[in-house]
N, C-alpha and C positions, 0 to 999 in steps of 0.2 A: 504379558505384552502390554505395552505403553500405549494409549488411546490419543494419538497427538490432535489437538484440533487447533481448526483456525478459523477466525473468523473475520470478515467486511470492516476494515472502519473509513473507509471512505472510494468514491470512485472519481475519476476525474478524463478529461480528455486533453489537457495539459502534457505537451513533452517536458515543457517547464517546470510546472510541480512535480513531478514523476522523479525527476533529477534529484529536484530537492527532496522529496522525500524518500527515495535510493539513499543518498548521504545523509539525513536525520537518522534513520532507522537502521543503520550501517555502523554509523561512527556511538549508538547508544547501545550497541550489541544486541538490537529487537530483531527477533527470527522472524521475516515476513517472506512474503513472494508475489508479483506482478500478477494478475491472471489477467489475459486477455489484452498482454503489454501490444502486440506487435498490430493489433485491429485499429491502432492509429494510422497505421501506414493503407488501411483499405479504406476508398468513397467511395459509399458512404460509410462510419465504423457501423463494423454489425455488432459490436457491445462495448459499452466503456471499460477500460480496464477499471479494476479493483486492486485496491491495497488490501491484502491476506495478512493477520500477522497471529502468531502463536494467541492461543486464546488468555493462556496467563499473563501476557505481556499488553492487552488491549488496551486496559487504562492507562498506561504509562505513556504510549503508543499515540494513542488519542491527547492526551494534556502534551507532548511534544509538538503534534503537528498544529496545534492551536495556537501555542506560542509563534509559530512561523505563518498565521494566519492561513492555514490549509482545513 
């Protein structure tokens, strides 16, 4: 059995970014997942969401959302 991991490479409280980086990480085919997407909608948030992405794909992941200044 396959040990999938994922790990942090950014958090933000941005619906804004959140978008953009949905379609970066989308249209690059990087496996991620939102954690703690919907805590923007409660005041005050009780965490900021996090961008999760495959752990093999982090670097890629990270020099992408740089270029889009995230």
């Amino acid at each position: 059995m396959d040990n999938i991991e994922y790990v942090e490479i950014l958090k933000t409280n941005s619906m804004t970014d959140l978008s953009m980086i949905n379609m970066i990480l989308s249209d690059a085919k990087i496996e991620y997942y939102i954690e703690n997407e919907t805590t923007l909608f409660i005041l005050p948030p009780m965490a900021l969401p996090r961008v999760m992405v495959l752990k093999e794909q982090s670097d890629e992941a990270i020099m992408l959302l740089k270029t889009y200044d995230l």
